[in-house]
N, CA and C of each residue as an Amber inpcrd file, in Angstrom:
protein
   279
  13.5290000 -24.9770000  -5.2540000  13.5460000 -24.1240000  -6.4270000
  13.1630000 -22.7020000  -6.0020000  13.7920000 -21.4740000  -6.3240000
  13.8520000 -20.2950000  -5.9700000  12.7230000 -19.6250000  -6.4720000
  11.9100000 -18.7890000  -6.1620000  10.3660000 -18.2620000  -6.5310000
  10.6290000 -17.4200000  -7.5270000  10.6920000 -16.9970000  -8.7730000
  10.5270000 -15.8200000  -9.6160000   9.9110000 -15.0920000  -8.7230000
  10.9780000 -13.9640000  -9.2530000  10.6710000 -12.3000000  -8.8540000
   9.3400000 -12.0180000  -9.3580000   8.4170000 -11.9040000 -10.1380000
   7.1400000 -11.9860000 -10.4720000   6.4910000 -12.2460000  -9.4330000
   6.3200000 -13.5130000  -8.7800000   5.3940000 -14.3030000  -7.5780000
   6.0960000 -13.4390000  -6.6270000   7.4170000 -13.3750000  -6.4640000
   7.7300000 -12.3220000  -5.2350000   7.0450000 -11.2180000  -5.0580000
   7.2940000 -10.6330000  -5.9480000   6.3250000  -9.2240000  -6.0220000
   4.6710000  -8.8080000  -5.9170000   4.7660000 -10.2460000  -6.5790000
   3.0110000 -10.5460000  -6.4310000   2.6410000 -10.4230000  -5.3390000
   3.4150000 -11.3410000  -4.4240000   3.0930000 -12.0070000  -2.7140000
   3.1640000 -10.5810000  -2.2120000   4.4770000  -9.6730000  -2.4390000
   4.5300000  -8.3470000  -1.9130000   3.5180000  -7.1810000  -2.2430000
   2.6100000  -7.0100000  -2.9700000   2.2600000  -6.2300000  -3.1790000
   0.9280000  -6.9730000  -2.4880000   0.6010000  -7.9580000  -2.2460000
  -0.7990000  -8.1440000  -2.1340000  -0.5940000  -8.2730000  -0.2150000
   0.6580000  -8.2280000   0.1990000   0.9020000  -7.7480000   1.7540000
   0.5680000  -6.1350000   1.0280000   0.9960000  -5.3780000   0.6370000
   0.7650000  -4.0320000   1.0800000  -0.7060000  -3.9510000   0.8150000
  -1.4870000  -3.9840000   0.1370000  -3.1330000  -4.6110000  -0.3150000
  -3.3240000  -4.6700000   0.8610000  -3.5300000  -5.5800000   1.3630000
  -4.2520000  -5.7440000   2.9140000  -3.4700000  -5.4000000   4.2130000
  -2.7790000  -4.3930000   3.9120000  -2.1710000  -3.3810000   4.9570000
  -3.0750000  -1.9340000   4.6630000  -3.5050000  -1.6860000   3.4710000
  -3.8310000  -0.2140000   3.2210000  -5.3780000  -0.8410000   3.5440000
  -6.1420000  -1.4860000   3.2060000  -7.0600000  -2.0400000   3.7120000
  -7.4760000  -1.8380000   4.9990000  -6.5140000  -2.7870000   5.8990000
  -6.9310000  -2.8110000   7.5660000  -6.7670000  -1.2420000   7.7310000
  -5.6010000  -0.8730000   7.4130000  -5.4330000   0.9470000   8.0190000
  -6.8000000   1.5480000   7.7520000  -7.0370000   1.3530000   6.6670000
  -8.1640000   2.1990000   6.5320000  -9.5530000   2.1330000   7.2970000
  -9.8540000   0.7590000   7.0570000 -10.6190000   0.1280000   8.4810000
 -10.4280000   0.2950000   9.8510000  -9.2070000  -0.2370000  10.4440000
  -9.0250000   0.5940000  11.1560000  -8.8400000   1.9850000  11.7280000
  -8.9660000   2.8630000  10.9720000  -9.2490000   4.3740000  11.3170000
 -10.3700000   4.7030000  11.3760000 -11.1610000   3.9150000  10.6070000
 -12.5720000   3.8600000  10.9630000 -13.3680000   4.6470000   9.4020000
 -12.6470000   4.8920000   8.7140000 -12.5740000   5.7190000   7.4720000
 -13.3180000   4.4940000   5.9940000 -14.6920000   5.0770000   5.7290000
 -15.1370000   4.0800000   4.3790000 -14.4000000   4.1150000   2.8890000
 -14.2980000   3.3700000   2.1930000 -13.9800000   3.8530000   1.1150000
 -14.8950000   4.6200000   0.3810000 -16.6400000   5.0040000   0.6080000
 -16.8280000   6.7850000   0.2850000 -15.9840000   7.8130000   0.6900000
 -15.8350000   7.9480000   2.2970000 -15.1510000   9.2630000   2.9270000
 -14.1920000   9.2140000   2.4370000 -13.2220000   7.9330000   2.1100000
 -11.5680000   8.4920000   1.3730000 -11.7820000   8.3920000   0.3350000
 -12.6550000   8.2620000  -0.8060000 -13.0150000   9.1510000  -1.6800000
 -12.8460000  10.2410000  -1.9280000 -13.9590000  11.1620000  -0.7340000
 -14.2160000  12.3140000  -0.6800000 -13.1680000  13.0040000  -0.1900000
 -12.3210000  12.2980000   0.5350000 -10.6500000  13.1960000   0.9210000
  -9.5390000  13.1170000  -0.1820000  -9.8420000  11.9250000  -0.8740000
  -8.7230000  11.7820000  -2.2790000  -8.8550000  12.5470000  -3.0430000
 -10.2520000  12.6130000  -3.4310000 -10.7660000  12.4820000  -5.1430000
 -10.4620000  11.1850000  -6.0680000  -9.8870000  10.1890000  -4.9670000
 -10.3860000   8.9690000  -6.0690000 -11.9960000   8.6660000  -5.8910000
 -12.3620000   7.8300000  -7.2280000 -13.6610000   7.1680000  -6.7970000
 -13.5190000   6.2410000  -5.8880000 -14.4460000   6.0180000  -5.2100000
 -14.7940000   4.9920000  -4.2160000 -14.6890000   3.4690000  -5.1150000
 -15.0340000   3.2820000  -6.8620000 -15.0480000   2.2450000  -7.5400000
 -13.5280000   1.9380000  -7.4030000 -12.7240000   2.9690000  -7.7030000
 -11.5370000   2.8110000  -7.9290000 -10.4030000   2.4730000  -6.5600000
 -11.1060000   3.1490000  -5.4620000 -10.5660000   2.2480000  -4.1580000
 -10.9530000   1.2930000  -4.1270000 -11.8890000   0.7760000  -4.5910000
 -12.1790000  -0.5730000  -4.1900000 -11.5440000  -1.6480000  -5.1050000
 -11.2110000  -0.8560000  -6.5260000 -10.4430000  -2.0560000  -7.5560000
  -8.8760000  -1.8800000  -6.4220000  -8.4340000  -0.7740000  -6.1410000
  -6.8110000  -1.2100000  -6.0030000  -6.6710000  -2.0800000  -4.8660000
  -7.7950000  -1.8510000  -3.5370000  -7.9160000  -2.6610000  -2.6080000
  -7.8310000  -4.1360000  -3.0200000  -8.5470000  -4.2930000  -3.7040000
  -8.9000000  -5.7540000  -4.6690000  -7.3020000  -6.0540000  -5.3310000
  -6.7340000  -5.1360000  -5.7660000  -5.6300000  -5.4750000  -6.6930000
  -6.0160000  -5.4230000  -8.0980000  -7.0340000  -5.2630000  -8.6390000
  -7.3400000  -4.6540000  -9.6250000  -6.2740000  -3.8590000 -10.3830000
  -6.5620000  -2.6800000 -10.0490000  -5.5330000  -2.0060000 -10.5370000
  -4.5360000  -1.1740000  -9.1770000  -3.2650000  -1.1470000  -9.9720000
  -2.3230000  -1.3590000  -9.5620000  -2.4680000   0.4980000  -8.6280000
  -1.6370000   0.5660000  -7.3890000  -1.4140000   1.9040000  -6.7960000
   0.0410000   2.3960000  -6.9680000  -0.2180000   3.6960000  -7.3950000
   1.3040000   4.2660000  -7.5740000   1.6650000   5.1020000  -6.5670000
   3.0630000   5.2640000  -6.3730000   3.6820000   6.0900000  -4.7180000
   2.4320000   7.6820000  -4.5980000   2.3780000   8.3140000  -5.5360000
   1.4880000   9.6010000  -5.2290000   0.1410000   9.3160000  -4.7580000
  -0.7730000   8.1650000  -5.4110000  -1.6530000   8.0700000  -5.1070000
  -1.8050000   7.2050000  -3.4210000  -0.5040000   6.0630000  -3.5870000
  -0.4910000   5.8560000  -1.8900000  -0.3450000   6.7810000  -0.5290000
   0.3930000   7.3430000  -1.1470000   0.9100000   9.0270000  -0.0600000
  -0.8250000   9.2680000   0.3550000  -1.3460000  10.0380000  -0.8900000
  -2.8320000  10.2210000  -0.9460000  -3.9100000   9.4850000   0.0340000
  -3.5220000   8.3110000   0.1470000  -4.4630000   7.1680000   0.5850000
  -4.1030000   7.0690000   2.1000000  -2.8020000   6.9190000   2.3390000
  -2.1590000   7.2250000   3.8030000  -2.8230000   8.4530000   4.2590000
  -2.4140000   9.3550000   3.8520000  -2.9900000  10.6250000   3.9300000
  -4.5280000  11.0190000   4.4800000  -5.0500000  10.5580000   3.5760000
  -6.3820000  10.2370000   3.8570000  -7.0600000   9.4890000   4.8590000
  -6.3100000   8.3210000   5.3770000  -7.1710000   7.8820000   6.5200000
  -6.3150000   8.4030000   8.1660000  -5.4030000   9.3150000   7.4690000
  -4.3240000   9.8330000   8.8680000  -4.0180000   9.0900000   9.7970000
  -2.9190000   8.3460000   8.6200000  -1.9840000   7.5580000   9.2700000
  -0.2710000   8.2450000   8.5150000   0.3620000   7.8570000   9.5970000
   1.4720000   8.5100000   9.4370000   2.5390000   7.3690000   7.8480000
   2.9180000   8.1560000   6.8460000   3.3600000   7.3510000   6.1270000
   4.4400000   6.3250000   6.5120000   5.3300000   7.2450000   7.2310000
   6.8380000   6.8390000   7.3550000   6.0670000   5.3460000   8.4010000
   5.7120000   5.4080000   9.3690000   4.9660000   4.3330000  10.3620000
   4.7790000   3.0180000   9.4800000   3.4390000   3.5540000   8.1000000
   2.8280000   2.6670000   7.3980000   4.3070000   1.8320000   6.6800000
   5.0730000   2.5610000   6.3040000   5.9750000   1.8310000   5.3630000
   7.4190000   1.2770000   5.8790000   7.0180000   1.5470000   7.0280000
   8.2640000   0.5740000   8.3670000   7.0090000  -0.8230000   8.5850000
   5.9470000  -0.7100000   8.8800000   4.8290000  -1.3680000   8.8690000
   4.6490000  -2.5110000   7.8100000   5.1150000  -1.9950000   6.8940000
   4.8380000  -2.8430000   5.6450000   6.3820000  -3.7270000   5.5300000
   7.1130000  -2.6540000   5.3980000   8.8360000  -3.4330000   5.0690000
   8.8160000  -4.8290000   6.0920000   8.0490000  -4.2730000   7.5930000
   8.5220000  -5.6190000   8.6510000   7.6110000  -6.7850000   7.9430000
   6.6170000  -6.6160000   7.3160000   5.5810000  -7.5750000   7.1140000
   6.3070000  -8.3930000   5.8760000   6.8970000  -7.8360000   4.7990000
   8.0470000  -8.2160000   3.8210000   8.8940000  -9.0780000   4.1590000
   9.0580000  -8.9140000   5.2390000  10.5830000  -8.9690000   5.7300000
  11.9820000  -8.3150000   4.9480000  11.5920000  -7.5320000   4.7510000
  12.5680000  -6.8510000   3.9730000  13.7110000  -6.1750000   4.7300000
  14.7670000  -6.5770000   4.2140000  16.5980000  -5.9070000   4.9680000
  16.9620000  -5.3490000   3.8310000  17.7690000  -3.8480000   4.2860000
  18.4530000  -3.6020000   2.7510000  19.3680000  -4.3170000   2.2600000
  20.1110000  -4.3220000   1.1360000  20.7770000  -4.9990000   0.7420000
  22.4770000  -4.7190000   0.7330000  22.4930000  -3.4590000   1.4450000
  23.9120000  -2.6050000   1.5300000  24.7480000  -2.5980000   0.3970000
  23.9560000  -2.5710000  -0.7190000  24.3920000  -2.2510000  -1.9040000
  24.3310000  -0.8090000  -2.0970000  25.2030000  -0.0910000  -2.8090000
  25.3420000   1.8460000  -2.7340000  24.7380000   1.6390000  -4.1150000
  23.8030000   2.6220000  -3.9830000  22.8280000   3.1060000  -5.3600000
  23.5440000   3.9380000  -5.9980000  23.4810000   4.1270000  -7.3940000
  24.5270000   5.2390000  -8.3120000  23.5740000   6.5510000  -8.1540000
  23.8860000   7.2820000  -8.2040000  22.9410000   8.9640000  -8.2970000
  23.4470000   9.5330000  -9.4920000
């Protein structure tokens, strides 16, 4: 039986969750100091880390940003962890 897109997304977003996590750890960066480089609260890194509440593309840029890591890297990083292929479908503009 095929997974609803829901649980898909779920599973996917909680890979990018503990990708922005380790990065950040790994840079060596607390969630005070990327606080203090965001202007998010430190409460509020710690809910989206959690999955709490949800992160939107500006505030991820932000968060990449902040522990200086390269985005484009992070989100080749993430797609392989997905496993994600495009779908060679042409988008309308």
């Amino acid at each position: 039986m095929p997974r609803s897109r829901k649980s898909r997304y779920a599973d996917e977003y909680r890979v990018l969750l503990e990708l922005l996590a380790d990065a950040r750890i790994a840079s060596g960066i607390t969630q005070v100091e990327l606080s203090k480089k965001t202007g998010t609260s430190q409460g509020m890194l710690s809910k989206i880390e959690r999955g709490v509440v949800r992160i939107d593309m500006a505030d991820l840029l932000d968060y990449i940003d902040g522990i200086g890591a390269d985005p484009i890297a992070f989100m080749t990083s993430y797609l392989k962890a997905i496993g994600w292929k495009p779908s060679g479908k042409k988008r309308k503009s």
